[in-house]
N, C-alpha and C positions, 0 to 999 in steps of 0.2 A: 616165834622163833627168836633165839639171840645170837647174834655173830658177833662174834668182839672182833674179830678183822674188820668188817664192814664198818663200826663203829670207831675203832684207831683211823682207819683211813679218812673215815670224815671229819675226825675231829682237829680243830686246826686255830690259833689263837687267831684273831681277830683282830684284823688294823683299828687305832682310833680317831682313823681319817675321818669315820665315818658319823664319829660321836656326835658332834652338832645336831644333827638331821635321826638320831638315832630313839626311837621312842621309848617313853619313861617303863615301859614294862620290861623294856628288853636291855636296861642297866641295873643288874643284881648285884651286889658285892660280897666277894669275896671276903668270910670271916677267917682269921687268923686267931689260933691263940695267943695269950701273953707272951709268949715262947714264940710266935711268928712261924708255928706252924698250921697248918691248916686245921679247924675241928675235923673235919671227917673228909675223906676223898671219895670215897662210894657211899653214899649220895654223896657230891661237892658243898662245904657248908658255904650254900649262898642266902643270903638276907634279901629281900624285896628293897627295890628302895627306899621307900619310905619306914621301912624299919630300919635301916641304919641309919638315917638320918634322926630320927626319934634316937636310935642310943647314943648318937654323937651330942646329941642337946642334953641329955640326961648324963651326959659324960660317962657314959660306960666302954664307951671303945675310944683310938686314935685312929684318924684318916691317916691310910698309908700312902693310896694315890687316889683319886682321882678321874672320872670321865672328863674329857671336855663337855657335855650337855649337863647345865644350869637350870633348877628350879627357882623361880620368881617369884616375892610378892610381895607386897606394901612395906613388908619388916624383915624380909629374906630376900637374899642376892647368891646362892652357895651354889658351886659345881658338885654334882652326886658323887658319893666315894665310890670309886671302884674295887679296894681293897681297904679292910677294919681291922685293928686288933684290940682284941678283950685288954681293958684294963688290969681285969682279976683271973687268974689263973685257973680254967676249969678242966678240971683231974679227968681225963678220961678211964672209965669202969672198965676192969681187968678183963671182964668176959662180956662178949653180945649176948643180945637176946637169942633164944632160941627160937627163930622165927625161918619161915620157907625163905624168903628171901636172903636173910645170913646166909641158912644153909648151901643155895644156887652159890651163894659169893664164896662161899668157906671151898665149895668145890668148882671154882672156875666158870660155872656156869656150861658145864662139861657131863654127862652119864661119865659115871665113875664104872662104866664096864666095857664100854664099847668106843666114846672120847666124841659121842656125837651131842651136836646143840641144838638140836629140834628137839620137840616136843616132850621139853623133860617135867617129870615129877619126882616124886622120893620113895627111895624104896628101905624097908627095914629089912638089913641085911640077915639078924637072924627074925623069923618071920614073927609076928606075935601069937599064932596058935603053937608055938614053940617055945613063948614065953618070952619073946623081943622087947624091948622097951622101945618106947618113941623117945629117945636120946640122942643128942650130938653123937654118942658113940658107937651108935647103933643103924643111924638112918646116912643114907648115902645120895645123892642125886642121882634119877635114870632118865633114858628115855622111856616110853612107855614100852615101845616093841622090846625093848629089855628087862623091862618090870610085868611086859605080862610072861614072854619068856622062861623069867627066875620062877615067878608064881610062887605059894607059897614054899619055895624050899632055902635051904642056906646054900649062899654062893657054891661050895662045893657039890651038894648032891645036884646040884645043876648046869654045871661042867660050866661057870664063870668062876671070871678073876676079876676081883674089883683094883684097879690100879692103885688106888688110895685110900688103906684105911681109915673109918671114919674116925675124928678126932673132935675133942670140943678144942675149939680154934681161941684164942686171944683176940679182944681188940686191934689191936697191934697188927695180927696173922692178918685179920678180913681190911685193913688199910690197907695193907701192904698189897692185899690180891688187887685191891678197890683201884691203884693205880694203875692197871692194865687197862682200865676201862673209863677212858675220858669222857668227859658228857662235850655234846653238840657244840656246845657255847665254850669258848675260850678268850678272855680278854687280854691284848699284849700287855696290861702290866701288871694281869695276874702271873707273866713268866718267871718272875725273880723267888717265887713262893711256893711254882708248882714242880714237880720234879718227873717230867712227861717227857720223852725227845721228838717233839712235835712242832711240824714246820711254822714258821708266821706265813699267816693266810697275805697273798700281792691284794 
């Protein structure tokens, strides 16, 4: 099941009182592009630590900020970045993949007939023994008890209304959704980057 309420409510940026004592798995940073906008917001483009550290030595990105927790050793003394940007400007592609998980995000993670978040799959709205395509244009998000419902007929001879029909979405469209849906982890000085209105965690 997905609840995007459930998921806003717990998401919440994150003091860096905490940083010192804070384990090396659980400082991921945040990538920006050259433009110091985020690469993607649904998935959040985070980098493991040790891979932004590898492109800040390879000088592919600039540290933006910073954790207070320091990696050590013989020839190294650096605090982990908490926020990177691309030195070189990467073009994001006009259109997603067409993939089950675009599609949940293109539609809210919503049945586009009924607006419930349990147990959904896809449904082809005109059916394929009717000569449907498996198309952005064609496939919509359901629940199941909606999809077995429809069964093979088109929304109409099955006395549904799809609220939204289906569209092939923009990168741009599924960012845009992708910001309803903050992930778990928020760090306070990814706020100046992210455009969330999401309390700092006491």
């Amino acid at each position: 099941m997905f609840n995007a309420e459930l998921i806003e409510r717990a998401a919440r940026f994150r003091s860096a009182d905490e940083d010192p004592t804070r384990r090396l798995e659980s400082c991921p940073a945040l990538v920006l592009n050259a433009d110091y906008t985020p690469l993607s917001y649904y998935p959040l483009s985070l980098w493991p630590w040790q891979t932004a550290i590898k492109a800040v030595f390879l000088e592919r990105v600039d540290i933006v900020a910073s954790y207070e927790r320091a990696v050590h050793s013989p020839s190294l003394d650096m605090k982990i970045p908490s926020v990177i940007a691309l030195r070189q400007f990467v073009r994001p592609s006009e259109f997603p993949a067409f993939t089950r998980f675009n599609l949940f995000l293109r539609d809210r993670f919503a049945c586009q007939y009924c607006g419930s978040e349990k147990n959904l799959t896809f449904d082809h709205v005109v059916p394929r023994r009717l000569g449907g395509k498996t198309t952005w244009e064609n496939i919509s998000t359901a629940c199941a008890p909606c999809n077995m419902k429809k069964g093979g007929r088109t929304p109409q001879q099955a006395g549904m209304r799809l609220q939204y029909q289906p569209i092939r979405p923009t990168s741009w469209q599924l960012q845009q959704h992708g910001k309803a849906f903050p992930p778990n982890y928020l760090h306070e000085t990814w706020r100046d980057w992210l455009y969330w209105d999401i309390e700092l965690e006491a």
